[in-house]
C-alpha positions as CSV (number, residue, x, y, z in Angstrom):
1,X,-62.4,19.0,17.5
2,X,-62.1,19.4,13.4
3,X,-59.1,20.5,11.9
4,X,-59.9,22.5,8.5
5,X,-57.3,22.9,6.3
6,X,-57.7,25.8,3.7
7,X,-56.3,23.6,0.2
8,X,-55.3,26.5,-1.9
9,X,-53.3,28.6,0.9
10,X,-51.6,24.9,1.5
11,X,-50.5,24.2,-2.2
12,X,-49.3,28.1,-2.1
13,X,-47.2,27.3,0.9
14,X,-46.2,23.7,-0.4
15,X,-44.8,25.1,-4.0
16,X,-43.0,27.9,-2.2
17,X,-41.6,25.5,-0.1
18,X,-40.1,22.8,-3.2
19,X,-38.8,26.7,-5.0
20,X,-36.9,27.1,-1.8
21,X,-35.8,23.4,-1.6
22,X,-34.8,22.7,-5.5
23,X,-32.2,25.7,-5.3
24,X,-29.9,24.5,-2.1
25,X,-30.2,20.9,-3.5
26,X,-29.0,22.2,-6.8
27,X,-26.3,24.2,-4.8
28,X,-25.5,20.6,-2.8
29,X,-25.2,18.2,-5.9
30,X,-22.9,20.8,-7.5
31,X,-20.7,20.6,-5.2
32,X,-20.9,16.8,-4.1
33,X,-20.0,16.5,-8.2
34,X,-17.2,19.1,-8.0
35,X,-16.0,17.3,-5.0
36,X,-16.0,13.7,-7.1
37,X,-14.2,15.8,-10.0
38,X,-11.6,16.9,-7.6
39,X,-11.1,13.8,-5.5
40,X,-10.7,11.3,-8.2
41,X,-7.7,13.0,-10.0
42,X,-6.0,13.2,-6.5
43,X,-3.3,10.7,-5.5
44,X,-2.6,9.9,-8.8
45,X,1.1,8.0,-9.2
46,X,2.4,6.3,-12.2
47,X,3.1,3.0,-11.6
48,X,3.9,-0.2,-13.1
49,X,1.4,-0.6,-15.9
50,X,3.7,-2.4,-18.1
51,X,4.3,-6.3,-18.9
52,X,6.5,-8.6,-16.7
53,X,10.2,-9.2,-18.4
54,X,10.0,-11.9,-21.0
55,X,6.1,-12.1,-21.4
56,X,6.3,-13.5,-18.0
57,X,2.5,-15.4,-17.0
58,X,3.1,-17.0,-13.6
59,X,5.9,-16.9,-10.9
60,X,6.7,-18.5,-8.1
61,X,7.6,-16.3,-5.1
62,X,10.4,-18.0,-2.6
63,X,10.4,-17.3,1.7
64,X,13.4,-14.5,1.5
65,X,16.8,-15.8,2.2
66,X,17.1,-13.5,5.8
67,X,21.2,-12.4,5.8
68,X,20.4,-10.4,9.6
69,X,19.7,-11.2,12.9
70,X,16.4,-10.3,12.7
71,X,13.9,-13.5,13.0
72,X,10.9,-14.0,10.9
73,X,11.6,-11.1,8.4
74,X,11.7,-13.4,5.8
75,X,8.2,-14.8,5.8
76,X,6.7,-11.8,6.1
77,X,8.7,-10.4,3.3
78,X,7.6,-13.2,1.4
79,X,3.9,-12.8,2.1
80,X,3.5,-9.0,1.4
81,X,5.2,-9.8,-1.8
82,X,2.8,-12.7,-2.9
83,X,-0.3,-10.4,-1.5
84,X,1.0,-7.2,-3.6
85,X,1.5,-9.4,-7.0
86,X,-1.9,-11.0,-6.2
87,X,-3.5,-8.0,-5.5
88,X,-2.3,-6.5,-8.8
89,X,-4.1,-9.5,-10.3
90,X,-1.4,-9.0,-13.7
91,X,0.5,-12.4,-13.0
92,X,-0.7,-15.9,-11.8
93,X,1.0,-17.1,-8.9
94,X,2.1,-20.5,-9.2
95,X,4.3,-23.7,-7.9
96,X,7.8,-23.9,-8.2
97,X,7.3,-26.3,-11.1
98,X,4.6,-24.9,-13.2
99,X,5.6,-21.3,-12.9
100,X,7.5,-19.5,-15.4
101,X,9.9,-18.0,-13.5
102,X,10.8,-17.7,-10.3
103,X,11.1,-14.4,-7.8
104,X,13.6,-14.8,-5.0
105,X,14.4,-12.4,-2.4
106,X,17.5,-12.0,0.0
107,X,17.0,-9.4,2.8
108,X,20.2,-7.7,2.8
109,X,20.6,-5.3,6.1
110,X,18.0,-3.7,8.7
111,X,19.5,-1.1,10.1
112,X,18.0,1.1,13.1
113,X,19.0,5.3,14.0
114,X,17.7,7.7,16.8
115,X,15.3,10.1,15.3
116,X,14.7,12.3,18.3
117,X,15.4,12.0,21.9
118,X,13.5,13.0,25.3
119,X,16.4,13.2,27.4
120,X,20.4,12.3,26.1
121,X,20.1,8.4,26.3
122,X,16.3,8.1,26.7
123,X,15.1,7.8,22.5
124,X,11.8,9.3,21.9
125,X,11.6,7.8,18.1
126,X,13.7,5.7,15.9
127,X,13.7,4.9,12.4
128,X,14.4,1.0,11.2
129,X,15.6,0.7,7.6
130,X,15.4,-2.4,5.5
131,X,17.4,-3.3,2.3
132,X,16.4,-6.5,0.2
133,X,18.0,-7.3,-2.9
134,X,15.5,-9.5,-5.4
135,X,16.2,-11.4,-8.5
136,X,13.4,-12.9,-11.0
137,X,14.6,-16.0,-13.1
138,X,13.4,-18.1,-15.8
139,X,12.4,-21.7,-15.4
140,X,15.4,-23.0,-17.0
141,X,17.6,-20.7,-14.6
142,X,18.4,-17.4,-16.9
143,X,18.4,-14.4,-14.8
144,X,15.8,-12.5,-16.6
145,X,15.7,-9.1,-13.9
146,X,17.3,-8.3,-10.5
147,X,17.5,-5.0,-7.8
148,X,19.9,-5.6,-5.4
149,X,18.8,-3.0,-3.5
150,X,15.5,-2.4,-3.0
151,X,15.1,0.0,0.2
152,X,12.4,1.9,2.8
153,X,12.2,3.4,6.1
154,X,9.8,3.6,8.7
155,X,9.9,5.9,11.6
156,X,7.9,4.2,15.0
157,X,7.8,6.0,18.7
158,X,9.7,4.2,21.2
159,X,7.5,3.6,24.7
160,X,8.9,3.4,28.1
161,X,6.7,-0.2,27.5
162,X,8.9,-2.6,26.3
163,X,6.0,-4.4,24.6
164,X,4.6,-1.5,22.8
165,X,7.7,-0.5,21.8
166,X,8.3,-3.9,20.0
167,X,4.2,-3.8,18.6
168,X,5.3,-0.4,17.0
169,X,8.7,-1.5,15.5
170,X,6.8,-4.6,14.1
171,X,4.6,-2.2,12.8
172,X,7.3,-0.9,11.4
173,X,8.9,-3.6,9.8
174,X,5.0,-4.5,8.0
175,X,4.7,-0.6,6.5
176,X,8.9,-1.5,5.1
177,X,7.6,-4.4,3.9
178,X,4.5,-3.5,1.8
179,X,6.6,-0.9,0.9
180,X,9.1,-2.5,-0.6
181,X,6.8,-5.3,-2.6
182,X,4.7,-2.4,-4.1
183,X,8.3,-0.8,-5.3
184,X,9.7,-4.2,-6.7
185,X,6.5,-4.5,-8.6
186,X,6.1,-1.1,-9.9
187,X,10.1,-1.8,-11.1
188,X,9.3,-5.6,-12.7
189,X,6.4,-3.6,-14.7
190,X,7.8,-0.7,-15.5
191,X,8.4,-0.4,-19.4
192,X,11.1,2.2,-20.5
């Protein structure tokens, strides 16, 4: 069996064929480009874009003094905090002795509120609220800038678990936390 293939009816059929391709692939990569256009000036926030107070270079970030009787809030204060300023990549993070100045941070009150209920005493969601008061001083002990209240929120659904309930209000307390470092760094760099 031969198969016989008639070249000019084929290049006909081929060239018809790229016309009716090229325009939808036009159509496609106009829009792909409008959504890029769009997209990237979403979200936009001004933030911190400033210099640190004092022509600040390096810091030293202290474990949170914790004033409540919740445990471990103080490293993880202190961790989100040196991840955000790394992150931001602005300031070099470094020991207590060779850094400039020194950020310390006192976790003031957590408080915790029903937000909605199943049933009168059964809570369906609560919201846990965290203040933190921080202070940035010089090597030679000159308060250079200080909040003393720094504050977020963070709503988490309560589970007739016990153990879910506390993965989602540690949760929680993580979201308040990153919160709260990306706030006290958009206020350190903030030039007005």
């Amino acid at each position: 069996m031969k198969y016989f293939i008639d070249i000019a009816n084929f290049k006909t059929q081929v060239s018809s064929f790229k016309f009716q391709i090229s325009k939808p692939k036009f159509q496609v990569s106009s829009f792909l480009l409008f959504l890029c256009i769009f997209f990237s000036a979403c979200g936009y926030k001004f933030e911190g874009g400033g210099n640190f107070p004092g022509g600040i270079k390096s810091v030293y970030i202290t474990v949170f003094e914790n004033r409540t009787a919740e445990t471990g809030l103080e490293t993880i204060f202190a961790n989100d905090f040196i991840d955000e300023f790394t992150r931001r990549g602005k300031l070099v993070l470094a020991g207590r002795d060779s850094a400039e100045a020194i950020l310390a941070g006192e976790i003031k009150s957590v408080n915790l509120e029903t937000v909605s209920r199943r049933e009168s005493h059964t809570a369906l969601e609560r919201q846990i609220k965290v203040v933190v008061a921080l202070k940035l001083t010089s090597s030679d002990g000159k308060v250079i800038w200080s909040a003393k209240q720094i504050s977020a929120h963070e709503a988490y659904i309560v589970m007739p678990d016990k153990m879910t309930t506390e993965y989602n209000r540690q949760q929680a307390i993580s979201v308040i936390s990153e919160k709260i470092a990306e706030t006290a760094y958009d206020h350190l760099t903030s030039d007005f």
